[in-house]
N, C-alpha and C positions, 0 to 999 in steps of 0.2 A: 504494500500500500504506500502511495506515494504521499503525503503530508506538506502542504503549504505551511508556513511558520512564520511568523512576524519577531525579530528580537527588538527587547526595548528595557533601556536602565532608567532607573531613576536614583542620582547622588551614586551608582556604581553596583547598585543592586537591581540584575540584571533577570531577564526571563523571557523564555521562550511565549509567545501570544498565538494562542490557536483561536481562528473565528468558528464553533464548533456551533451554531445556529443551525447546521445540518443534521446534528446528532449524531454525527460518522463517529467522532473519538474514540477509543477503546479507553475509557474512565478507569473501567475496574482493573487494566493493565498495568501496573506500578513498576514493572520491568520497564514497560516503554517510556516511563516519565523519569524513571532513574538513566535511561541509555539517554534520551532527549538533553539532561541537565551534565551527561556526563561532559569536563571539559577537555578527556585526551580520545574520545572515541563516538562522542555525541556533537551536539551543538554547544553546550555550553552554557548553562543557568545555574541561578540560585534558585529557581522553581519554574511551574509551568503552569500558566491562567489559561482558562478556556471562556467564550464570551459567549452564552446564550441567551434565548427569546427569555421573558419573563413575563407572566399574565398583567403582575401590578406593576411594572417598572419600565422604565428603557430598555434595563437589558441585567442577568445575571453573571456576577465573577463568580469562575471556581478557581480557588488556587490550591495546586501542590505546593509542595518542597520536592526536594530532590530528592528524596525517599519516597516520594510515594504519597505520604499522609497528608488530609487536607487538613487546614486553618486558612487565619486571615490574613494577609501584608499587608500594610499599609501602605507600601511603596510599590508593591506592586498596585494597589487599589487603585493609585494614581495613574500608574502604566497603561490601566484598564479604560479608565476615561479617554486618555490619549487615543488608544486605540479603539475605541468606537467611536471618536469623531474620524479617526482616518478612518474607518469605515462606513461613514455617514450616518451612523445610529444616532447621532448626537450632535446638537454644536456645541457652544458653549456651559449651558448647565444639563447637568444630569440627576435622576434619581435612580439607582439600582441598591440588587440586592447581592448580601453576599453570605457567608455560612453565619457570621455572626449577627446579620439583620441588613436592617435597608441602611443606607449613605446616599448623601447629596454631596456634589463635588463640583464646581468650578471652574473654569481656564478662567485667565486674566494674565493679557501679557508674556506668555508660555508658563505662567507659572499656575500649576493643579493642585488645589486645595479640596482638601476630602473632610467633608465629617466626618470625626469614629465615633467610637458609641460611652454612653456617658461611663464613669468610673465612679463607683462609689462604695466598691472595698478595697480597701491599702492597709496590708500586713506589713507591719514598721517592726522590726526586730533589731537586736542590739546594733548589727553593722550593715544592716541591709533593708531593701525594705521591696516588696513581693505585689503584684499587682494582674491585674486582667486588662488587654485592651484592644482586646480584638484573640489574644493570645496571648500565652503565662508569662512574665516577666519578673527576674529578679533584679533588681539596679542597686548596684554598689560604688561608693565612694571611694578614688583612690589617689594618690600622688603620683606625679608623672610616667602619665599615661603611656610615651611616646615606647618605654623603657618596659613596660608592666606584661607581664605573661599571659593574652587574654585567653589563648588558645589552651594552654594547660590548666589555669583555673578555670575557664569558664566551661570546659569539658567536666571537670570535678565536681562544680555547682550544679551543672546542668543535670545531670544525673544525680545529684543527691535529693531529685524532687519529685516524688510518686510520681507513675505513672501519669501524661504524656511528657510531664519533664517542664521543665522551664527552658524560656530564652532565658542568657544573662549579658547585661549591659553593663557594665565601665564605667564611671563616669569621672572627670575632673572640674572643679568649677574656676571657669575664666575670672568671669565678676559674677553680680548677681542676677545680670539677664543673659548669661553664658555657660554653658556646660559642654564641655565635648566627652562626647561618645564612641567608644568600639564597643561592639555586639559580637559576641558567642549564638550561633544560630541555630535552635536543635531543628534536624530534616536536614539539614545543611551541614552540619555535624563539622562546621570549620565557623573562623570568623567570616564578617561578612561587608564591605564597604560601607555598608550602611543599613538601616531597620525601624522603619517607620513607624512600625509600631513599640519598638523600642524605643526610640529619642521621647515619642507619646508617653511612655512609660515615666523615661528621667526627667520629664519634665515636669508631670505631675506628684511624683516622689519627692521630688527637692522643693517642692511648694507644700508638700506635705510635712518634710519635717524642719520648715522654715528655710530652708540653704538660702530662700527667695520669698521675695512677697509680688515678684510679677508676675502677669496672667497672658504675658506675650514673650514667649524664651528663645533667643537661638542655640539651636546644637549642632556646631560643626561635626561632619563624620569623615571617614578616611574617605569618600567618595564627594565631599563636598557641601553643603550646606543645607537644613531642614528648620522650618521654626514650627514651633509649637503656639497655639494662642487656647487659653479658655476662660469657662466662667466657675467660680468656686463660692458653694454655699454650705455650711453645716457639715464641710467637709464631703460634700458631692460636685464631683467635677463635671459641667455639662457645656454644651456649644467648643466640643472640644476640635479642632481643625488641626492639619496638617498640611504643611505647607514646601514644595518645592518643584523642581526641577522634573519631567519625564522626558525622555529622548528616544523617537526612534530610530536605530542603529542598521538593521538591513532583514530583508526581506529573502526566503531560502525554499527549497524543499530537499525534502530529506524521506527514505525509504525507510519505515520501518514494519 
């Protein structure tokens, strides 16, 4: 079977785009989503979106990982939007749905801003502090990042957290409306340029245990630049948006 494929990164985190409105995909195949994201014998991702019809929406995202198993991206979310107005599903605003609920999302200027979905549980534990947002998140504080082992600890944290596991995030803070981030990515099972729904994570973490009192943060990631904006009440975080960059990179097919 021959496979049309669309690649597209957002800040360096990157995925294969299948326009799967035909039904063709073979979904239940996780071999073909693992060869697809392979990068010395497939195409090359950090997961694989498929875009379909959807009764209440514009249109449905499914995202893998690179293993196989579904969740949510947030940087792919945005990849997604991109890619159904290159398909003319869309122009500038959108409503869809995705595993974790519906999202409305934005162009303005090339830049794709996604709502995620609101937060209002955050486990604050001695050195860390654990979250939901979109997918598991642990986010930790550390001193110079540049230097710090993300790939060794964040494989040790990742797995030290029931079954599906956690993402874990990095974090250093610039000032008080600056954090930079590297992300441990589980499905990916390596770091990753960037994690959209992680920087979402550190952002509302360091508002939670004060690191910050703004409700508009940037977080540099090794792929380039993401901000975070939201609104915080009683300790529920809503009107939460994600904001940056999606590119697409080139258009393929491939036999699988």
């Amino acid at each position: 079977m021959n496979l049309t494929f669309f690649k597209y990164q957002g800040t360096g985190n990157d995925f294969v785009m299948i326009d799967n409105r035909t039904k063709t995909f073979p979904k239940q195949n996780t071999d073909i989503i693992s060869h697809l994201c392979n990068r010395n014998f497939g195409i090359g991702a950090d997961g694989v979106i498929l875009i379909e019809e959807d009764e209440n929406s514009d249109f449905r995202m499914i995202y893998y990982n690179a293993d196989g198993s579904e969740t949510f991206c947030g940087n792919g979310g945005r990849c997604a939007v991109a890619f159904a107005k290159q398909l003319h599903i869309i122009d500038n605003k959108t409503n869809f749905v995705a595993v974790d609920g519906p999202h409305f999302a934005e162009i303005k200027n090339d830049i794709i801003s996604i709502k995620m979905i609101d937060v209002d549980t955050i486990e604050v534990k001695k050195d860390s502090v654990f979250t939901y947002t979109g997918t598991q998140h642990h986010v930790e504080l550390v001193d110079s990042l540049d230097n710090y082992p993300v790939f060794e600890n964040g494989k040790k944290i990742r797995y030290s957290y029931n079954d599906p596991g956690s993402n874990v995030n990095f974090a250093e803070m610039i000032d008080d409306a600056t954090f930079r981030v590297r992300t441990y990515e589980k499905g990916v099972e390596n770091e990753t340029l960037a994690c959209g729904t992680g920087v979402t994570a550190v952002a509302i973490s360091m508002h939670k245990i004060k690191k910050t009192n703004k409700t508009q943060i940037n977080l540099p990631v090794e792929g380039g630049n993401l901000k975070v904006s939201f609104k915080e009440n009683n300790g529920v975080y809503t009107d939460v948006y994600l904001k940056g960059p999606a590119t697409f990179v080139f258009k393929g097919e491939i036999e699988v």
